[in-house]
Phi, psi and omega in degrees: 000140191283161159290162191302149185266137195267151174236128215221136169305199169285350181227020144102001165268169146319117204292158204044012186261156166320111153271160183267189207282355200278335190267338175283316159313305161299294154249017150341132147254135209295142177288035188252321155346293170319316173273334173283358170297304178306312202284334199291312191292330176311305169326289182297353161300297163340294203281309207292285173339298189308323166308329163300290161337271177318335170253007165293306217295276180316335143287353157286322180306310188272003198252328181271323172309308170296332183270312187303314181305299204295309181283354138293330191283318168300296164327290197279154177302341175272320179263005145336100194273090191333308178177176206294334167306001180252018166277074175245156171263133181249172179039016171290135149236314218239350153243124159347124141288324181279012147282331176303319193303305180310353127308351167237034179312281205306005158291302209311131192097338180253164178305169197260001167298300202291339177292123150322092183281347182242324164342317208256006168261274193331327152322281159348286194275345176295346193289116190319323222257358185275123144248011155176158212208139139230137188253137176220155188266124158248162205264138022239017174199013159274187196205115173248153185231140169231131170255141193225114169286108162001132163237129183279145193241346196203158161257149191227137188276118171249073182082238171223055169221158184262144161218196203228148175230169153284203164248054150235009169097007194293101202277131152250173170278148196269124155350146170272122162076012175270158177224128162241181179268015208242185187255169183275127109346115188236156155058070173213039207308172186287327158017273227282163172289174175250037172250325190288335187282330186249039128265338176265006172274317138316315214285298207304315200280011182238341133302322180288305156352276198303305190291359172233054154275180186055017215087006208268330163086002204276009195270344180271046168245331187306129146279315185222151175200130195265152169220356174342298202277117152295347201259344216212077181279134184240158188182164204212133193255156156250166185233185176281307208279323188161200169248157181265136170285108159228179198235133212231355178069204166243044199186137173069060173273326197288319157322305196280345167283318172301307196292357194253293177319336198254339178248359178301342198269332178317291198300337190276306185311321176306316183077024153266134174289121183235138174276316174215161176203128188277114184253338140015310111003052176332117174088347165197159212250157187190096186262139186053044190307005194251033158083029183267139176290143193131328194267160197232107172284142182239000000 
């Protein structure tokens, strides 16, 4: 049997045996590693810096590219709105284009970049007959404005002239030679707020509503309609004799006008005059309740 086997360095010592110092020398690791490390992050520093540089560089570049675009687009002459004729208007019926246009004195001459679009829509819509505007830039100097007109729904008694409101209660001036059909309106004073006017404006068009349901049409026999009363809508039919008042409360009117229909040929055959008649009541009728000689409760 062989003897045990010895295991020897490269130079022929023994393994675990002392090296000296040539051999600790050798193998010692060397520090030139340590310096390309160093020398690399000087690099990347380096790299870092340049990266820097080059987008200051580039953002100065796109920053003056963008203020010369802004100072042509303001400036220069192409885009220069000349005059009002370069203004046009859409959806005007019952409003003038030159009143829209006089809202755009202070563009002429300046670019059309430079106009305030919402200033000049809000502006716009200050106009009675607009209920809402838009202003838009066309390239490469006009400007359009579209307009959405009010719809007048009632004549409203003003002193002793008429003018026409809508159903938020909006007053317009009635048109030269324009004509409708509607009934007048009373007890809508300049007072009210403008949530109060357009709950009684509500009120009117849900009487008007009610009474030509199914078709029945009966709201075109009305001359007038009072709203002073929020409790107590009034409104007046004519007859041969004159016109009637009546009192319709606030509900079920197309009922309480029939229930009026069935019984007025009474009141006409009788030859009593009734002026008003209170309907209000389930079951009963009170005719010329506002202190008219007549009344009767029925």
């Amino acid at each position: 049997m062989s003897g045990p086997i010895r295991v020897t360095g490269g130079n022929g010592k023994a393994a675990g045996a002392d090296w000296d110092a040539d051999d600790a020398a050798r193998f010692r690791r060397p520090r030139q590693p340590v310096e390309v490390r160093r020398r690399a992050s000087w690099r990347q520093g380096l790299r870092v810096a340049a990266r820097v540089f080059v987008g200051t560089v580039t953002v100065a570049t796109v920053g003056g590219g963008g203020f010369a675009v802004h100072r042509f687009a303001t400036a220069g002459t192409l885009f220069r709105v000349a005059d009002l004729e370069k203004v046009e208007v859409e959806g005007a019926e019952h409003v003038p284009a030159a009143a829209v246009r006089e809202r755009f004195v202070a563009d002429v001459g300046e670019s059309i970049f430079s106009v305030p679009l919402g200033a000049r829509r809000e502006s716009v819509q200050e106009i009675a007959w607009v209920e809402a505007a838009t202003v838009q830039r066309l390239l490469p100097n006009r400007l359009r404005v579209h307009i959405r007109e009010r719809i007048p729904v009632a004549f409203l008694r003003q002193g002793a002239g008429l003018a026409l409101v809508d159903a938020n209660g909006v007053v317009l001036p009635a048109p030269e030679g324009s004509s409708y059909d509607f009934p007048v309106l009373s007890g809508l004073p300049e007072t009210l707020s403008p949530d109060e006017r357009r709950i009684r404006m509500q009120l009117y068009l849900s009487f008007l509503a009610d009474l030509d349901r199914e078709g029945k049409d009966y709201s075109a026999r009305f001359s007038e309609v009072e709203l002073s009363d929020p409790d107590d809508v009034r409104a007046t039919v004519s007859e041969a004799d004159g016109s009637v008042w009546l009192h319709f409360g606030h509900d079920r009117y197309q009922e309480k006008f029939e229930t009026y229909l069935q019984h007025r040929s009474l009141w006409q055959q009788s030859g009593e005059t009734v002026r008003s008649v209170d309907l209000r009541y389930r079951g009963q009728i009170v005719l010329n309740p506002d202190g008219a000689p007549g009344t009767t409760p029925r």
